[in-house]
SETOR-288018 format. One record per residue (C-alpha): residue in one letter; x, y, z. Coordinates in steps of 0.001 Angstrom, whole numbers, plus 500000, padded with zeros to 6 digits. Layout:
! residues N
aXYZ/...
END
This chain:
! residues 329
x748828397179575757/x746798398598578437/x748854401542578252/x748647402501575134/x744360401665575715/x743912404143578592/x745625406607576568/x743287405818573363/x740118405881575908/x741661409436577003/x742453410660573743/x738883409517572695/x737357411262575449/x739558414765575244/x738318414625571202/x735047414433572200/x735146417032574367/x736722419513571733/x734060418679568762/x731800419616571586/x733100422523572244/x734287423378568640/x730298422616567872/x729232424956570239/x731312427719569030/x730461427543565557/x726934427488566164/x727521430685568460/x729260432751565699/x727172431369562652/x723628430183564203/x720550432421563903/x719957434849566762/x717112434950568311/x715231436164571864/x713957433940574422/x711367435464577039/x712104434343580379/x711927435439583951/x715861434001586469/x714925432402589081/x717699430839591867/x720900432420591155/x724183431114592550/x724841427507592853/x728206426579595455/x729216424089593235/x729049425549589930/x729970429594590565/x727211432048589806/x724587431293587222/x720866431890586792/x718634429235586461/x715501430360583522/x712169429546583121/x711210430284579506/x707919431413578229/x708091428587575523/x709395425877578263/x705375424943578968/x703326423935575768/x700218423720575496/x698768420096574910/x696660421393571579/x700047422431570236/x701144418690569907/x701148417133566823/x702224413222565486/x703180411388568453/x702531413744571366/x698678414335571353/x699138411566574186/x699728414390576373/x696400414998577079/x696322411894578783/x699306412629580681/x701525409680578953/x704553411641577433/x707475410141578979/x710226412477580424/x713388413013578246/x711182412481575160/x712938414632572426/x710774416510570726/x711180420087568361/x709451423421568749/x708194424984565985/x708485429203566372/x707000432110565333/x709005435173565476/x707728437940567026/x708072441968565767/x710599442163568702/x712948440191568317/x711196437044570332/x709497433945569721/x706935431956570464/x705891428120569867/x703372427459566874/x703299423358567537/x705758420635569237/x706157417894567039/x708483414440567524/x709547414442564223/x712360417388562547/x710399419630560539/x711499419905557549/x711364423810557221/x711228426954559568/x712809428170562815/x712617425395565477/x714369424365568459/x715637420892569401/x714330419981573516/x713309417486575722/x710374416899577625/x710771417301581102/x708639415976584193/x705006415467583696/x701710415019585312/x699118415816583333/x697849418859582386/x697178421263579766/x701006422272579657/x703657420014578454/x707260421505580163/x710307421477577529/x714100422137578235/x715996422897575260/x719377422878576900/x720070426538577726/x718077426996580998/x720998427519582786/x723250430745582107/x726463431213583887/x727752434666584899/x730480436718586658/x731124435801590474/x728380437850592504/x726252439029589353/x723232436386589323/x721970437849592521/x722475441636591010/x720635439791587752/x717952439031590269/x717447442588591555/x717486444099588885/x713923443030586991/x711079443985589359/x711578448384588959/x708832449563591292/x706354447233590883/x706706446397587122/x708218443557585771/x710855444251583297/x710870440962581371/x714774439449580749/x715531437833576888/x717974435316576934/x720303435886573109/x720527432316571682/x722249431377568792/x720602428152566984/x721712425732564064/x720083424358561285/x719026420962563534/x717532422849566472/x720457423115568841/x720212426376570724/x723881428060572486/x723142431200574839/x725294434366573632/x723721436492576339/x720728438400577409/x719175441765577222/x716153443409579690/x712863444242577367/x712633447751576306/x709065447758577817/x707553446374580853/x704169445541582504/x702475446078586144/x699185445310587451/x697185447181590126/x693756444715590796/x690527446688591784/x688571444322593877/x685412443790595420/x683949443598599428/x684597440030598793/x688371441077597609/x687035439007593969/x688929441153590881/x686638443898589733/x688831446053587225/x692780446190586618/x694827449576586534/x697848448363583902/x701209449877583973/x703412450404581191/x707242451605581568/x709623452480579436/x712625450775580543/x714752451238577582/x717409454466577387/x715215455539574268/x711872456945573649/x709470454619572447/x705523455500571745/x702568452543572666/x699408452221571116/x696638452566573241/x693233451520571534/x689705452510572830/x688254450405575563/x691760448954576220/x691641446967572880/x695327447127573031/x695266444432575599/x693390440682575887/x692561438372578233/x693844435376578506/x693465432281581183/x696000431280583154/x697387427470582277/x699832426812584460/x698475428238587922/x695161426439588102/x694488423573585843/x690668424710585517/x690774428032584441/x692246427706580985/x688309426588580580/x687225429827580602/x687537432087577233/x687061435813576887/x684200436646575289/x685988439055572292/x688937436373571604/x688827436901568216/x687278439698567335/x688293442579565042/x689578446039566988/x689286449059565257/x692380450395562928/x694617452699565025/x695004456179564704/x697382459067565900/x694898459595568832/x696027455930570048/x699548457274570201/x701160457826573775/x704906458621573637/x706907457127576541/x710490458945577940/x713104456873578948/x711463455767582291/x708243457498582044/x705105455093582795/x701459455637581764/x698263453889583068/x695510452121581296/x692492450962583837/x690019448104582366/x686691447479584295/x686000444301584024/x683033444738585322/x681569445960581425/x680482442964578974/x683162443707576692/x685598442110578937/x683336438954580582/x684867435331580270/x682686432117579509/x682909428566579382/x681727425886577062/x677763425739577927/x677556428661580298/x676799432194580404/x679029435010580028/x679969436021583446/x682620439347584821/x686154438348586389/x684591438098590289/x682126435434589825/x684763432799588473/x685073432998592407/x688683431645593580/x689413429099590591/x689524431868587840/x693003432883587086/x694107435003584161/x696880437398582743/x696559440484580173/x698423440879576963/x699313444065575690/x699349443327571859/x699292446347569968/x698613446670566640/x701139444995563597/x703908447229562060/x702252446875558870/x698756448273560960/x700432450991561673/x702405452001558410/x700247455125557842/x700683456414561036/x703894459066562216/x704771458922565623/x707208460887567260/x709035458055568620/x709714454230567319/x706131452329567820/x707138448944570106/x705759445807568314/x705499442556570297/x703826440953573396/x703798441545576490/x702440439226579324/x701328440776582751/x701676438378586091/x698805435973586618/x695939436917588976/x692633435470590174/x691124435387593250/x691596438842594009/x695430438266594141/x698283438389591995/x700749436016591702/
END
């Protein structure tokens, strides 16, 4: 009898292990593809063979993105391993990004199924959706590594996943962005941040043509959430406000590998941050507590259906590192 129960208990196990893995397939060949944002971090593990371990742009939501249950996370009280489902918007690349974070299934749209991880307060609630860790070839997570920063710009990485009607997210692989970011601060005596020279780079193998508005409309300000807790307080002063409609003179066309510069002086009242009862004030006197990154959000394919350009127009977001302080991070 206790033969014939170890071998049941095995057998049990073993089928498990196949619908597993027979689940994971399926959703691999037949889930919907989409692009996760994300920068490796810690490649190469001794027990486990190479892998990179990724941080996701949509693993940290923002508290006022939690609906039903989870507007307790303004308090700090959501409970690690709480499951929880990401509602996305898909971006005009190919990427996504979180619209609300809800406890309950919805009922319609593209979502992922994740769990809250550890938490102490804050405006950022962290979610793992069960594909932060991507296994590769022995010796390429460290080449993986090396290969993102190309002189001085970040090349952002975007993880394939495959996902299933319920949520469940399976990587398939990963591609590098076809555009990528750099910053340059300008700073003060005091080394406070005065003005930003942006880089853009073509890092794709095809030309591609960016739209760069007047008065560097193409890009907005944004606080920084998850490197100090206080400065996601402070709001730029045109959040919100309509740009002008762009037009061939907008139009810069990018080689494979060529780079142009945009410089923003955030010293002018166009680009001044506030808080709630204050004055508008420039970057430098938000003194050491201010931290912020840049979003180059060009206009909408649909903005720029009457336009010809001599090269695909790239459609998306792109997020520059954070700075404040007079540093970067």
């Amino acid at each position: 009898m206790r033969k014939w129960l170890v071998i049941l208990v095995v057998a049990a196990q073993l089928g498990a292990l196949a619908f597993m893995a027979g689940s994971r397939e399926w959703i691999r060949r037949y889930g919907r593809t989409i692009y996760l944002r994300t920068a490796p971090v810690d490649p190469r593990d001794a027990f486990r063979g190479d892998y990179v371990r990724l941080d996701y742009e949509i693993g940290r939501v923002r508290t006022n993105l939690c609906r039903d249950v989870l507007p307790t996370a303004v308090q700090g009280r959501v409970r690690r391993g709480t499951e929880v489902y990401a509602s996305l918007r898909l971006r005009e690349d190919g990427t996504v990004d979180v619209q609300s974070l809800t406890a309950g299934r919805p009922d319609t749209g593209l979502f992922l199924y994740g769990r809250t991880d550890a938490y102490y307060g804050g405006r950022q609630v962290p979610v793992r959706y069960g594909v932060e860790a991507y296994f590769v070839q022995q010796g390429q997570g460290s080449e993986l590594e090396r290969a993102r920063p190309r002189d001085g710009v970040q090349i952002p990485l975007e993880m394939e996943v495959a996902v299933s009607p319920s949520g469940t997210a399976v990587l398939k692989g990963h591609r590098w962005g076809p555009l990528g970011m750099g910053i340059t601060l300008q700073t003060d005596t005091n080394r406070l941040t005065r003005g930003v020279v942006i880089t853009l780079q073509n890092a794709s193998t095809q030309a591609l043509t960016i739209v760069d508005l007047p008065a560097g409309r193409s890009f907005r300000l944004e606080a920084d959430e998850l490197r100090a807790w206080g400065s996601d307080d402070w709001r730029w002063v045109e959040a919100g406000t309509p740009r002008a409609a762009p037009d061939a003179n907008a139009l810069r066309v990018l080689k494979p590998g060529e780079s142009c510069t945009v410089t923003l002086d955030f010293t002018r009242p166009e680009w001044y941050v506030v808080k709630a009862g204050d004055k508008p004030k420039p970057l430098a006197q938000t003194g050491w507590s201010g931290w912020f990154r840049l979003v180059y959000a060009p206009p909408t394919a649909a903005e720029c259906a009457a336009l010809q350009p001599a090269a695909p127009i790239w459609h998306g977001e792109l997020l520059s590192r954070a700075f404040g302080g007079g540093r970067v991070d």
